[in-house]
mmJSON file of the N, C-alpha and C atoms, coordinates in Angstrom:
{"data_MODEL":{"atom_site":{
"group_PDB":["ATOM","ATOM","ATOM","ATOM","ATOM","ATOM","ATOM","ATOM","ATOM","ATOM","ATOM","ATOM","ATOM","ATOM","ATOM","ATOM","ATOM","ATOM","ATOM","ATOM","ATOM","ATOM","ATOM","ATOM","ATOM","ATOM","ATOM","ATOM","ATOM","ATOM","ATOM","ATOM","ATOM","ATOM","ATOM","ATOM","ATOM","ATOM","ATOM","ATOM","ATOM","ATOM","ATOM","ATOM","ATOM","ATOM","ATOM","ATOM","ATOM","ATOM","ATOM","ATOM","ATOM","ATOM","ATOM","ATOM","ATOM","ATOM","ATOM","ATOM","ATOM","ATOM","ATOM","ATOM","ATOM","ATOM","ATOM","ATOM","ATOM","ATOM","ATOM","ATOM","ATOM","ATOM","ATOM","ATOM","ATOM","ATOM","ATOM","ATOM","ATOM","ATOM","ATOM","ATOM","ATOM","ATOM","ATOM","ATOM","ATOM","ATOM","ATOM","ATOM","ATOM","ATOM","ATOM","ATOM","ATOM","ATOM","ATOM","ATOM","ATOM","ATOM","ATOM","ATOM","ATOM","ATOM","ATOM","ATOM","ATOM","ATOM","ATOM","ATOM","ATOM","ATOM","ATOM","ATOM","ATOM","ATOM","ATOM","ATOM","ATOM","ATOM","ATOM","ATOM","ATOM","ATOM","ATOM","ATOM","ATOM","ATOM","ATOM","ATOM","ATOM","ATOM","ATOM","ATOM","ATOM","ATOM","ATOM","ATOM","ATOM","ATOM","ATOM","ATOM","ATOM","ATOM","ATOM","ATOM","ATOM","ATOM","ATOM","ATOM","ATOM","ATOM","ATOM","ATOM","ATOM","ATOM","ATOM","ATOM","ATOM","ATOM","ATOM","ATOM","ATOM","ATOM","ATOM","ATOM","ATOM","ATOM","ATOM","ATOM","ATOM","ATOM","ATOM","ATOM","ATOM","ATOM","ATOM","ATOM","ATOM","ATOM","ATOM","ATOM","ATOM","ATOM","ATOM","ATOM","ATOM","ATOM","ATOM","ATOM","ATOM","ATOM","ATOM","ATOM","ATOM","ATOM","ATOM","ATOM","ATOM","ATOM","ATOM","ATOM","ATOM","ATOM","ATOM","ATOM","ATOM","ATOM","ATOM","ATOM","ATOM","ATOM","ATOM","ATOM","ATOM","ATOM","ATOM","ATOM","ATOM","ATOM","ATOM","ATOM","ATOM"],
"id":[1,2,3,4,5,6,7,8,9,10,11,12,13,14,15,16,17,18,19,20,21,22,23,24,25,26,27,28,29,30,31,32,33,34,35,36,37,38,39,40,41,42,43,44,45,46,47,48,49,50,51,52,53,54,55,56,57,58,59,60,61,62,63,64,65,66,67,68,69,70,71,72,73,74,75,76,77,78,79,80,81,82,83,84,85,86,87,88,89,90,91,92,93,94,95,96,97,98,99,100,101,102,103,104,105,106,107,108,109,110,111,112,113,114,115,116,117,118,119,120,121,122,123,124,125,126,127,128,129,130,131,132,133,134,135,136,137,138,139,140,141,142,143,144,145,146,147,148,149,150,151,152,153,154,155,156,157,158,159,160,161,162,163,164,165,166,167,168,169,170,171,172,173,174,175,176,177,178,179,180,181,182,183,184,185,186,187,188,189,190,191,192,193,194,195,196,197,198,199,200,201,202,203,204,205,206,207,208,209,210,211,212,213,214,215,216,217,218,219,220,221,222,223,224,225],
"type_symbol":["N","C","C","N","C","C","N","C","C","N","C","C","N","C","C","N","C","C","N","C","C","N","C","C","N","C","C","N","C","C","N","C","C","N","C","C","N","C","C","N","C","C","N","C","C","N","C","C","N","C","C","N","C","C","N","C","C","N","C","C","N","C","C","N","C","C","N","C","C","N","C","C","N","C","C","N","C","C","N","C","C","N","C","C","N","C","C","N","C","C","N","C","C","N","C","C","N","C","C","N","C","C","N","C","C","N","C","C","N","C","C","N","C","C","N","C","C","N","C","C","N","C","C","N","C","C","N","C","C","N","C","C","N","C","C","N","C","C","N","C","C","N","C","C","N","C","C","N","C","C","N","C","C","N","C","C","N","C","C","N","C","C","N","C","C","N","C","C","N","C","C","N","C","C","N","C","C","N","C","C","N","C","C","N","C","C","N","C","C","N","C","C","N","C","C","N","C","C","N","C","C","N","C","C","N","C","C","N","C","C","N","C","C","N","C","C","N","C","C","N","C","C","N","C","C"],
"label_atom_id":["N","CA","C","N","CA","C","N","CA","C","N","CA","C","N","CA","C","N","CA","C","N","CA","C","N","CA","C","N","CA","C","N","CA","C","N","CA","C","N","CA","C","N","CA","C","N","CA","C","N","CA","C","N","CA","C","N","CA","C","N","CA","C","N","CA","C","N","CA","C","N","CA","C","N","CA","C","N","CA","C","N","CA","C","N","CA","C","N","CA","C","N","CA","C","N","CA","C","N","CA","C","N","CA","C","N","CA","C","N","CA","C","N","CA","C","N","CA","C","N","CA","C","N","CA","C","N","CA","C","N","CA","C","N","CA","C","N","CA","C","N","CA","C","N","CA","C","N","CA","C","N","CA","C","N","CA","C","N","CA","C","N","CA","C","N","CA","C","N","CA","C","N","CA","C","N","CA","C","N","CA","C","N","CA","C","N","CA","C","N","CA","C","N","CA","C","N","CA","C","N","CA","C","N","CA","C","N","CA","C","N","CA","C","N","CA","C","N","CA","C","N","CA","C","N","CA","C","N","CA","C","N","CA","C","N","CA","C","N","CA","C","N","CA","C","N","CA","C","N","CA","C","N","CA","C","N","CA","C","N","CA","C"],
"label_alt_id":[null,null,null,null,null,null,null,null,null,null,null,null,null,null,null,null,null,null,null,null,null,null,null,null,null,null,null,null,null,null,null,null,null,null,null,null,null,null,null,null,null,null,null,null,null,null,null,null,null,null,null,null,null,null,null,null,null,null,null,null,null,null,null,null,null,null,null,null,null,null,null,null,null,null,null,null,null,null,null,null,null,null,null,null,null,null,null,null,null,null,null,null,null,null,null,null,null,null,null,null,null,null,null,null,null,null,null,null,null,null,null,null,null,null,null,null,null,null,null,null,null,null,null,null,null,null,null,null,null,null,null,null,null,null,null,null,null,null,null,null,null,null,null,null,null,null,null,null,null,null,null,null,null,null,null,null,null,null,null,null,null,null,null,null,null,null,null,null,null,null,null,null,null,null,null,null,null,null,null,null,null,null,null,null,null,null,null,null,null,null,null,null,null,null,null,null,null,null,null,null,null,null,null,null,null,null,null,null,null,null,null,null,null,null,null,null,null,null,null,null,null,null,null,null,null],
"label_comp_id":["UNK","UNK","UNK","UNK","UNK","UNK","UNK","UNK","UNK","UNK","UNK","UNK","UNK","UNK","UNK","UNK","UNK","UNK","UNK","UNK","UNK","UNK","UNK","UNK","UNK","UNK","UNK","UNK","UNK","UNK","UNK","UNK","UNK","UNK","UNK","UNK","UNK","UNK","UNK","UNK","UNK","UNK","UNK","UNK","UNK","UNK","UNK","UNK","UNK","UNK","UNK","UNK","UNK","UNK","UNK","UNK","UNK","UNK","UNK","UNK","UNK","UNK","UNK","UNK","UNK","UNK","UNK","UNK","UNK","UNK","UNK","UNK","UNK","UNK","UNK","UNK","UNK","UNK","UNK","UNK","UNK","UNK","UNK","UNK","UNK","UNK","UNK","UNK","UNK","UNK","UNK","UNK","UNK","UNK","UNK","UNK","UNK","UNK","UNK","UNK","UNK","UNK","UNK","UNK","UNK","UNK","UNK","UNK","UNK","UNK","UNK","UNK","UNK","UNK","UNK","UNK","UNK","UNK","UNK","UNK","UNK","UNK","UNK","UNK","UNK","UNK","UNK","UNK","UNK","UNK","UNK","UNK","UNK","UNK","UNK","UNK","UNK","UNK","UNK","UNK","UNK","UNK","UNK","UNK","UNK","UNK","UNK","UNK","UNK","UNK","UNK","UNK","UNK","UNK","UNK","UNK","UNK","UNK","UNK","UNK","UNK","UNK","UNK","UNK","UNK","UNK","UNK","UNK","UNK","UNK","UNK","UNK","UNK","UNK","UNK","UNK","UNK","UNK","UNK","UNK","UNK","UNK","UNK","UNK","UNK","UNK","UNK","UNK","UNK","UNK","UNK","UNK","UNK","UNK","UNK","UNK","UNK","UNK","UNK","UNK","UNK","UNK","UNK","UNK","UNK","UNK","UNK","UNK","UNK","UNK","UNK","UNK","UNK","UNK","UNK","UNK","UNK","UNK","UNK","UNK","UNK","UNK","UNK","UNK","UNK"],
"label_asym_id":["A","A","A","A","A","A","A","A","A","A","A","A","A","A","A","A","A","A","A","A","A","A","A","A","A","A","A","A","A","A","A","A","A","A","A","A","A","A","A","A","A","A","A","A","A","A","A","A","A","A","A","A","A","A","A","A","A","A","A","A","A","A","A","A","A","A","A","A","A","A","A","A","A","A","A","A","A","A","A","A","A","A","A","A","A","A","A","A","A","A","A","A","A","A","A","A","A","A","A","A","A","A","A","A","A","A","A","A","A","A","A","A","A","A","A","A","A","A","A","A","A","A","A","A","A","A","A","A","A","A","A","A","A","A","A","A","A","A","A","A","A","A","A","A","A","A","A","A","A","A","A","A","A","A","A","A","A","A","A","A","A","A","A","A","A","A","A","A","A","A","A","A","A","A","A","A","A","A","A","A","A","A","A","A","A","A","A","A","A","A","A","A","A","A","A","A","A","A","A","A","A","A","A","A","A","A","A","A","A","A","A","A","A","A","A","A","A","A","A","A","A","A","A","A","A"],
"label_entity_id":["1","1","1","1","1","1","1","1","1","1","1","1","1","1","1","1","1","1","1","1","1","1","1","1","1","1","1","1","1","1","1","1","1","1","1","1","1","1","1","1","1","1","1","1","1","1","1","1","1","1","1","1","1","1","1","1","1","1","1","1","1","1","1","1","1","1","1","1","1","1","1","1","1","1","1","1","1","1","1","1","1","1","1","1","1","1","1","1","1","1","1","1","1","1","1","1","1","1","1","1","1","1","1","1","1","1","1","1","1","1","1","1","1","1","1","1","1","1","1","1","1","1","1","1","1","1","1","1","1","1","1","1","1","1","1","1","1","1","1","1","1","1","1","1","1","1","1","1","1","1","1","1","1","1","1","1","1","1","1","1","1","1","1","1","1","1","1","1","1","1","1","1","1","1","1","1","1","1","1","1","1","1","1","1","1","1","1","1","1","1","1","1","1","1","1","1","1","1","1","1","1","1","1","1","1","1","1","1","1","1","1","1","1","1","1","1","1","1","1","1","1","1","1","1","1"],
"label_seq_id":[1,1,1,2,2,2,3,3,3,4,4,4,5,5,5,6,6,6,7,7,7,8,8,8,9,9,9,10,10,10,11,11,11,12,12,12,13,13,13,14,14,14,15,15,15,16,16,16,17,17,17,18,18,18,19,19,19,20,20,20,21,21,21,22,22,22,23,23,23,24,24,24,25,25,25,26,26,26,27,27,27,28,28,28,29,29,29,30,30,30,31,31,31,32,32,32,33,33,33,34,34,34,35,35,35,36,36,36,37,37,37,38,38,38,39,39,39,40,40,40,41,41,41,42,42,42,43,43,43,44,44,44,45,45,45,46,46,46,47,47,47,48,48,48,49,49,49,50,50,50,51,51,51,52,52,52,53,53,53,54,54,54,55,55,55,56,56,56,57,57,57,58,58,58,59,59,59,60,60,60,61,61,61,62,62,62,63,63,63,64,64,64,65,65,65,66,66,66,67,67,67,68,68,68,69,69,69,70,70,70,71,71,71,72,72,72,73,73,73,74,74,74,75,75,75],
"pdbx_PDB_ins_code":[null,null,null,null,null,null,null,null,null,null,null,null,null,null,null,null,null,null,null,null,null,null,null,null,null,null,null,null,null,null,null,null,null,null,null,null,null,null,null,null,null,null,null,null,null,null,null,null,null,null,null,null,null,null,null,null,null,null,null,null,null,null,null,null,null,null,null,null,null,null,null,null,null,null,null,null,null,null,null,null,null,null,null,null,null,null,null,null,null,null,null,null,null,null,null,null,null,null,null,null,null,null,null,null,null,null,null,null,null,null,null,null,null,null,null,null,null,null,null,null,null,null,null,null,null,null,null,null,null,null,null,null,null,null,null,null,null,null,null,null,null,null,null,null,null,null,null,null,null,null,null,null,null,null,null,null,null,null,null,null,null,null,null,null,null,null,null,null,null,null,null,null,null,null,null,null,null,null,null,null,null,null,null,null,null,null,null,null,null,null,null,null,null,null,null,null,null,null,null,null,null,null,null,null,null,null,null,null,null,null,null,null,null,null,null,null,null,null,null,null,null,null,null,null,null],
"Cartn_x":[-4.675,-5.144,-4.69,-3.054,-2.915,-3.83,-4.135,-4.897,-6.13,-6.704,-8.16,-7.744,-6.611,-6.357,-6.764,-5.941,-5.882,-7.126,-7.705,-8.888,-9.971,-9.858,-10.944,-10.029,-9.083,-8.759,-8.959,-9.04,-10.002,-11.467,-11.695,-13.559,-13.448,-12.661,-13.179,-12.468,-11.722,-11.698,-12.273,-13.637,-14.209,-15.269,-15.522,-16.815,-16.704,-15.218,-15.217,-14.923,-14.553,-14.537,-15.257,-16.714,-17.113,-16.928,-15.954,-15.467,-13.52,-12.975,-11.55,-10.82,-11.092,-10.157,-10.444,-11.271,-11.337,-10.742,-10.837,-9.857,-8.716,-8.123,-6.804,-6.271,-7.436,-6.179,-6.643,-7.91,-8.034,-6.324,-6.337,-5.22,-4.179,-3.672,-2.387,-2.225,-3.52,-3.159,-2.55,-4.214,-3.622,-2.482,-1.727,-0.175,0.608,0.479,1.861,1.501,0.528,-0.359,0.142,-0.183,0.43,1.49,1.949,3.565,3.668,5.11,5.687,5.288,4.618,4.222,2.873,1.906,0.476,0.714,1.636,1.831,2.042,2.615,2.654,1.203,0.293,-0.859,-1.402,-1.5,-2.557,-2.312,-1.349,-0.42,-1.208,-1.38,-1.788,-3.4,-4.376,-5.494,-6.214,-4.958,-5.777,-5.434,-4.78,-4.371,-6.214,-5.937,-7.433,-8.866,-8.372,-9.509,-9.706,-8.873,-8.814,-9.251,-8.548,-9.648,-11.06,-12.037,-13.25,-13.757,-12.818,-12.668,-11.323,-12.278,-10.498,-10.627,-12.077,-12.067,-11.362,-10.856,-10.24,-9.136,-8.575,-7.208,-6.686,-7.362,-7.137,-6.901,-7.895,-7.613,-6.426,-6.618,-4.534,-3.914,-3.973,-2.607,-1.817,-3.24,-3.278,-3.075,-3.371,-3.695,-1.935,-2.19,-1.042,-0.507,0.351,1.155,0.324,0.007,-0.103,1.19,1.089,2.225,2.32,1.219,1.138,1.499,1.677,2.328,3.108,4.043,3.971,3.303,2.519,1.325,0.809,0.02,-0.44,0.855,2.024,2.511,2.855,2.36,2.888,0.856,0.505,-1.388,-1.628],
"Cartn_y":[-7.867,-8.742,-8.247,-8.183,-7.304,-6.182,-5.438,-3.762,-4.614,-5.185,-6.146,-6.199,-7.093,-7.395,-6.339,-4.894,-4.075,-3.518,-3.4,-2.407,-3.634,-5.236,-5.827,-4.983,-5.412,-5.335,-3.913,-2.903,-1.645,-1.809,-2.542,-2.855,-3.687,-4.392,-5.604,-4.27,-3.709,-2.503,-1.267,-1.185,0.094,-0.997,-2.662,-2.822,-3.428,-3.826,-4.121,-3.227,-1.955,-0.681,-0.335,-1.211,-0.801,-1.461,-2.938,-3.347,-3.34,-2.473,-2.158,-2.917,-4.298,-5.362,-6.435,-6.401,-6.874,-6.178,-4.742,-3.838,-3.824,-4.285,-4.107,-5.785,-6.524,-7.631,-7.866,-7.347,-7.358,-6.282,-5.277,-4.113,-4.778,-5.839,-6.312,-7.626,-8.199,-9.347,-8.531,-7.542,-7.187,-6.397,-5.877,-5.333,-6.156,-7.502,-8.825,-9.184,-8.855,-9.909,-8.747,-7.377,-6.183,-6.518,-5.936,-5.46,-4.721,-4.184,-2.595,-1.247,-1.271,-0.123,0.187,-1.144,-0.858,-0.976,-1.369,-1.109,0.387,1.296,2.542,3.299,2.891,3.056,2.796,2.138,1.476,2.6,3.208,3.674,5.466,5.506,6.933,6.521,6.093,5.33,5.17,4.752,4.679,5.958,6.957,8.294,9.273,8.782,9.639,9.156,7.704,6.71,7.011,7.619,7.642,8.795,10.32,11.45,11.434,10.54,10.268,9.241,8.506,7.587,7.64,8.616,8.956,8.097,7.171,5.909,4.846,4.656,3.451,4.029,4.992,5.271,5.632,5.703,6.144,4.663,3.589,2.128,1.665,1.782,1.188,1.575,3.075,3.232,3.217,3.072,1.986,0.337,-0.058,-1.929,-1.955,-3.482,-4.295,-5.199,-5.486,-6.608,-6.207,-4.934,-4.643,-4.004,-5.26,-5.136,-4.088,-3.505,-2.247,-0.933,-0.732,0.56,1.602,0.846,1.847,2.796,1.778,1.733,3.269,3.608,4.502,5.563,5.545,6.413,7.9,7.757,8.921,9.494,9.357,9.537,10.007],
"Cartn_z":[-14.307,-13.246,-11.882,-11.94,-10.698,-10.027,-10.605,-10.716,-9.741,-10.41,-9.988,-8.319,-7.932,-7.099,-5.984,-6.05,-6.09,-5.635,-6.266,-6.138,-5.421,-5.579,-4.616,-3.422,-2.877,-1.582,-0.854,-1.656,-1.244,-0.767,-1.831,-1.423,-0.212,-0.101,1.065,2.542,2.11,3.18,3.478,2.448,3.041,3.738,3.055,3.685,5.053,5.663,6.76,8.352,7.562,8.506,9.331,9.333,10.65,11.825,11.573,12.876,12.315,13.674,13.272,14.031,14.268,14.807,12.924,12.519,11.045,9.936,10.335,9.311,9.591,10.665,10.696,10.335,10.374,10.082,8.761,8.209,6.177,6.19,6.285,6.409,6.758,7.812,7.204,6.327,5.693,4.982,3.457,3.455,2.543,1.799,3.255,2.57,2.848,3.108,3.226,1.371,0.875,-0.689,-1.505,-1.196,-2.198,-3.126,-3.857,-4.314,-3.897,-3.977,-3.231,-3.951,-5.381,-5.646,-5.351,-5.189,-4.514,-2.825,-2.746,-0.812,-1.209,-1.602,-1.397,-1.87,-2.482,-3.063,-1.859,-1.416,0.027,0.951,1.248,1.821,2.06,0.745,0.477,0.572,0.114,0.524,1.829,2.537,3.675,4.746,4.129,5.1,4.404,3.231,2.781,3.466,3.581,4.048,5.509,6.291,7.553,8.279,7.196,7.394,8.133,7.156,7.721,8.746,9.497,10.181,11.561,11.656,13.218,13.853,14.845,15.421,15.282,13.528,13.25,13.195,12.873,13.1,14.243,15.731,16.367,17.437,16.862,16.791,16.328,15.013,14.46,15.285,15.649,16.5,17.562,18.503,19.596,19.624,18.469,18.232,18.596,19.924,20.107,19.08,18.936,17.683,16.179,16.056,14.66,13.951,12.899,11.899,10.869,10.569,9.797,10.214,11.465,12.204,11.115,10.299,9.542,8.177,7.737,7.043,7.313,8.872,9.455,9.9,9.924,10.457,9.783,8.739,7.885,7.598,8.489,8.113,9.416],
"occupancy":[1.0,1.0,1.0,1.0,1.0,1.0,1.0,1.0,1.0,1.0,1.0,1.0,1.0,1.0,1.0,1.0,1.0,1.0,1.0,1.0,1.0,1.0,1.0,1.0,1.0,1.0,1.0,1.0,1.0,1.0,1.0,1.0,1.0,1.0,1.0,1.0,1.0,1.0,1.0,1.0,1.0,1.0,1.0,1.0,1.0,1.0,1.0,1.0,1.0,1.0,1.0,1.0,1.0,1.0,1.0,1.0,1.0,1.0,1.0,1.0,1.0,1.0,1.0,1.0,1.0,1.0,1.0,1.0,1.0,1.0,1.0,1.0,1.0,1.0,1.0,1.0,1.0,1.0,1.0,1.0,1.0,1.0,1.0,1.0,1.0,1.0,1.0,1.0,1.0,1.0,1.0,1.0,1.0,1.0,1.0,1.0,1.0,1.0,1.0,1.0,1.0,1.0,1.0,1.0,1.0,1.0,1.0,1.0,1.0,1.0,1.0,1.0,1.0,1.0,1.0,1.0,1.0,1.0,1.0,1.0,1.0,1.0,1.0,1.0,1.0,1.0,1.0,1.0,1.0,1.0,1.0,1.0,1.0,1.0,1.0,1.0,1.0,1.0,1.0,1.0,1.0,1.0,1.0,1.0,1.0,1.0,1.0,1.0,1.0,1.0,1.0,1.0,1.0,1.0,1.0,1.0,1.0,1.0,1.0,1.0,1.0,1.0,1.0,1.0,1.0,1.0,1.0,1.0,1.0,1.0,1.0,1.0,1.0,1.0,1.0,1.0,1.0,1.0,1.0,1.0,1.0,1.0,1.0,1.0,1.0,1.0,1.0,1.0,1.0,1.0,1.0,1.0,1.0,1.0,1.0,1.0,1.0,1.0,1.0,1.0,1.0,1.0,1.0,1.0,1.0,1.0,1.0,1.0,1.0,1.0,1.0,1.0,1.0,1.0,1.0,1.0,1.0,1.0,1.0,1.0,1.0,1.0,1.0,1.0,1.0],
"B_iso_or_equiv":[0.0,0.0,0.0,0.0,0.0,0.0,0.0,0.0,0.0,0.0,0.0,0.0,0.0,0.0,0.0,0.0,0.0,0.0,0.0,0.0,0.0,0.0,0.0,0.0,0.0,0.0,0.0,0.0,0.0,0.0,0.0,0.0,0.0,0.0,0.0,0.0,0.0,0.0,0.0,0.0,0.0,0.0,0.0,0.0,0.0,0.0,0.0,0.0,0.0,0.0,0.0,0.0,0.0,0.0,0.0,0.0,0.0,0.0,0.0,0.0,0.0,0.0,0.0,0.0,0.0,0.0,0.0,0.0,0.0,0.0,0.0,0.0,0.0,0.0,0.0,0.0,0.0,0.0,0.0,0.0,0.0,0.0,0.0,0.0,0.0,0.0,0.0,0.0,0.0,0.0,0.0,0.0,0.0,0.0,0.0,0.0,0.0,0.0,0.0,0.0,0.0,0.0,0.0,0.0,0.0,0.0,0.0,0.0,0.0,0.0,0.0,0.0,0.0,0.0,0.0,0.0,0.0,0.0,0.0,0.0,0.0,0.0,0.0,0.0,0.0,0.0,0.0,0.0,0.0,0.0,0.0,0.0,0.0,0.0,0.0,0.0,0.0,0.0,0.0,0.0,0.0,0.0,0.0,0.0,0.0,0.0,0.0,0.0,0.0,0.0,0.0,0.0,0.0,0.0,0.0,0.0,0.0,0.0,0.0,0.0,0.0,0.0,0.0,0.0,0.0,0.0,0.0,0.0,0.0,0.0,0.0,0.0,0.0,0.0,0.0,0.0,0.0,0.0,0.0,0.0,0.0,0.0,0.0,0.0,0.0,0.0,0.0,0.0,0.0,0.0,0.0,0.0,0.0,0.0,0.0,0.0,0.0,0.0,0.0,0.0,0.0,0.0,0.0,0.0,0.0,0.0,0.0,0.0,0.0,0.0,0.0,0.0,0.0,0.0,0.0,0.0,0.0,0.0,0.0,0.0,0.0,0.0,0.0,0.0,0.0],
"pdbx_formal_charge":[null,null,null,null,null,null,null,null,null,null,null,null,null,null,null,null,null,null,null,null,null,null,null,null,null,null,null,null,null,null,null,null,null,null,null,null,null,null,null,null,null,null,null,null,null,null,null,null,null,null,null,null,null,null,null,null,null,null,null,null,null,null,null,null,null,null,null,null,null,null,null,null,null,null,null,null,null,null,null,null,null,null,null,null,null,null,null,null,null,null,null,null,null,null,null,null,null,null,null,null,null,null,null,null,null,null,null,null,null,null,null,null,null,null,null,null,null,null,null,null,null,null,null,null,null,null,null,null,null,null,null,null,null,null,null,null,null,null,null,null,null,null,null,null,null,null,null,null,null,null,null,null,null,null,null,null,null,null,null,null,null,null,null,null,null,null,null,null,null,null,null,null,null,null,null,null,null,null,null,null,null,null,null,null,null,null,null,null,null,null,null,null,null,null,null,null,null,null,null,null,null,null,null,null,null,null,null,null,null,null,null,null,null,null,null,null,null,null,null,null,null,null,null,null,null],
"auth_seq_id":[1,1,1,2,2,2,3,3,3,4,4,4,5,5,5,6,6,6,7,7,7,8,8,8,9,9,9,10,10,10,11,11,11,12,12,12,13,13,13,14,14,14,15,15,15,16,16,16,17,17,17,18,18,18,19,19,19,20,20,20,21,21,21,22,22,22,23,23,23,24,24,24,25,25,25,26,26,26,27,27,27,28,28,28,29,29,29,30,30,30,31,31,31,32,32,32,33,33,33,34,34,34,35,35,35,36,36,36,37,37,37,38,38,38,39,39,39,40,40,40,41,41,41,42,42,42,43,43,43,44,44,44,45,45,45,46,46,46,47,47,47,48,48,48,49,49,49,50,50,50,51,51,51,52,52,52,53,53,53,54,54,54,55,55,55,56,56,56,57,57,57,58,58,58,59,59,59,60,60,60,61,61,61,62,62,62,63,63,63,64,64,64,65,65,65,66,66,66,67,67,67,68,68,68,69,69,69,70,70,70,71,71,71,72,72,72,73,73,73,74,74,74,75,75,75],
"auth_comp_id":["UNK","UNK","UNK","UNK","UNK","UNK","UNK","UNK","UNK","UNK","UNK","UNK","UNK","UNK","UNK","UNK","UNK","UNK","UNK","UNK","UNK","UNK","UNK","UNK","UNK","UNK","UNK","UNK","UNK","UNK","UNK","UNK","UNK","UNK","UNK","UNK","UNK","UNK","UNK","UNK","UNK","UNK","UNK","UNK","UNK","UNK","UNK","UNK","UNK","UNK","UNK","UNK","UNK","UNK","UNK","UNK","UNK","UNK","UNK","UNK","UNK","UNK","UNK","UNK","UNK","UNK","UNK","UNK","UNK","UNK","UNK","UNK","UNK","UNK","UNK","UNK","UNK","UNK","UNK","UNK","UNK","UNK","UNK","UNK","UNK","UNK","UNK","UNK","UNK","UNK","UNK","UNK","UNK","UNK","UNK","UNK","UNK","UNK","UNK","UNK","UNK","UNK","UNK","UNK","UNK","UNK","UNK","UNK","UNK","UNK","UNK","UNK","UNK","UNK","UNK","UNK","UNK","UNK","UNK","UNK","UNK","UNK","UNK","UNK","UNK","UNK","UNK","UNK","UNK","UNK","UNK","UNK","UNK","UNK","UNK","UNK","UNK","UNK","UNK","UNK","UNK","UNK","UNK","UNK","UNK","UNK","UNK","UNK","UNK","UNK","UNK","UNK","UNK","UNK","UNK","UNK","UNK","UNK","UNK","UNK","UNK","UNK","UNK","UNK","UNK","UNK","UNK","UNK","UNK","UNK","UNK","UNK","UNK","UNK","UNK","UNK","UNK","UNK","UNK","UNK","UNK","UNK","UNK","UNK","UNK","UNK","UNK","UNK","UNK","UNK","UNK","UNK","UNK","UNK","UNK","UNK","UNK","UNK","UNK","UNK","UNK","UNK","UNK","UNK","UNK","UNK","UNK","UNK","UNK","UNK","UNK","UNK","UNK","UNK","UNK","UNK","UNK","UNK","UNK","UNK","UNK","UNK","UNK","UNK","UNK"],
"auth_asym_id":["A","A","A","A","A","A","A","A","A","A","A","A","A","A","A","A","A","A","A","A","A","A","A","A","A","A","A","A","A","A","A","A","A","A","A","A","A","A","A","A","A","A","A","A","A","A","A","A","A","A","A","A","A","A","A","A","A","A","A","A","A","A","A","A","A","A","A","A","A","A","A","A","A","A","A","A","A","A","A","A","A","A","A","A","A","A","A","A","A","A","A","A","A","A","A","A","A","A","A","A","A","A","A","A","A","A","A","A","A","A","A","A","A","A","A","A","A","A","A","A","A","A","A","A","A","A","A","A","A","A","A","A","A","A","A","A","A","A","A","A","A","A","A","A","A","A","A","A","A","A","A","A","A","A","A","A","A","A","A","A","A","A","A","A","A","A","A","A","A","A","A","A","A","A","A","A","A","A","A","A","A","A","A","A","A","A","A","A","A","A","A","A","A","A","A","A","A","A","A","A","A","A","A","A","A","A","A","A","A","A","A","A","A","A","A","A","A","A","A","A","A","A","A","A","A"],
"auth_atom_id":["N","CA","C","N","CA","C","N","CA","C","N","CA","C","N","CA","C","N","CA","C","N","CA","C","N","CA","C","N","CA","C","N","CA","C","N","CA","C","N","CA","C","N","CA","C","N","CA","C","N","CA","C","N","CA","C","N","CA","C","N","CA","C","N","CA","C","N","CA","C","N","CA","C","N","CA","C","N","CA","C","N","CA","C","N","CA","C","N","CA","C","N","CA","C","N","CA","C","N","CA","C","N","CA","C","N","CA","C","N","CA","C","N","CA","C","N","CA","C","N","CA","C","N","CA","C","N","CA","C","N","CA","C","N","CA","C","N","CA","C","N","CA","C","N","CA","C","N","CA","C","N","CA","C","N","CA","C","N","CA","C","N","CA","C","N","CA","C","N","CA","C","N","CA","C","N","CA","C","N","CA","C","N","CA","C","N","CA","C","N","CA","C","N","CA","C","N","CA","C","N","CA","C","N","CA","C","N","CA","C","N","CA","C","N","CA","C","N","CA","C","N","CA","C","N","CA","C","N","CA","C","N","CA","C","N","CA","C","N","CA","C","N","CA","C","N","CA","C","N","CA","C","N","CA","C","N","CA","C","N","CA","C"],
"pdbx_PDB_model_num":[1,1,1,1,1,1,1,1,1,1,1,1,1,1,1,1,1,1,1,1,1,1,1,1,1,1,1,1,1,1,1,1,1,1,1,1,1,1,1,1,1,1,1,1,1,1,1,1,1,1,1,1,1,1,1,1,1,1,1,1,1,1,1,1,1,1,1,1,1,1,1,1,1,1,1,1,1,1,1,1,1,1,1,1,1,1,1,1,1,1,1,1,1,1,1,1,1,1,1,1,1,1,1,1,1,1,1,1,1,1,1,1,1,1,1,1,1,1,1,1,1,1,1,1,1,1,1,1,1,1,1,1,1,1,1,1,1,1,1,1,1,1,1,1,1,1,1,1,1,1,1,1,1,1,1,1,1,1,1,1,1,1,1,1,1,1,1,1,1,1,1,1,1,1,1,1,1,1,1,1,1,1,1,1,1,1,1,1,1,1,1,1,1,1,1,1,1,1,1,1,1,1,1,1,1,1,1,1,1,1,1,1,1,1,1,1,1,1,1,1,1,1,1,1,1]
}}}
């Protein structure tokens, strides 16, 4: 059931990527809801996920009072 969890919260993040004030706050609900071994899964996910999406990462890392900063910092 966990796993499920898991893998919706991927889907609900490739399909909201085209607005990155919605991906970043799906992106921090869903690593406050994670566990710590799929927070490190997310982790690696969204550095692959981001490759093809420099706009939104280039967004996170600019975004004010985003709590995921470190999420992105190793991507």
């Amino acid at each position: 059931m966990a796993r499920a969890f898991y893998n919706y919260t991927l889907t609900i993040l490739e399909k909201v990527s085209f607005d990155p004030e919605l991906f970043k706050k799906e992106l921090e609900k869903a690593y406050q809801s994670l566990l710590p071994h799929e927070r490190a899964e997310l982790k690696i996910w969204l550095q692959q996920f981001l490759i093809h999406k420099p706009q939104l990462k280039l967004y996170l890392q600019q975004a004010d009072q985003f709590d995921g900063q470190k999420i992105i910092a190793a991507s």
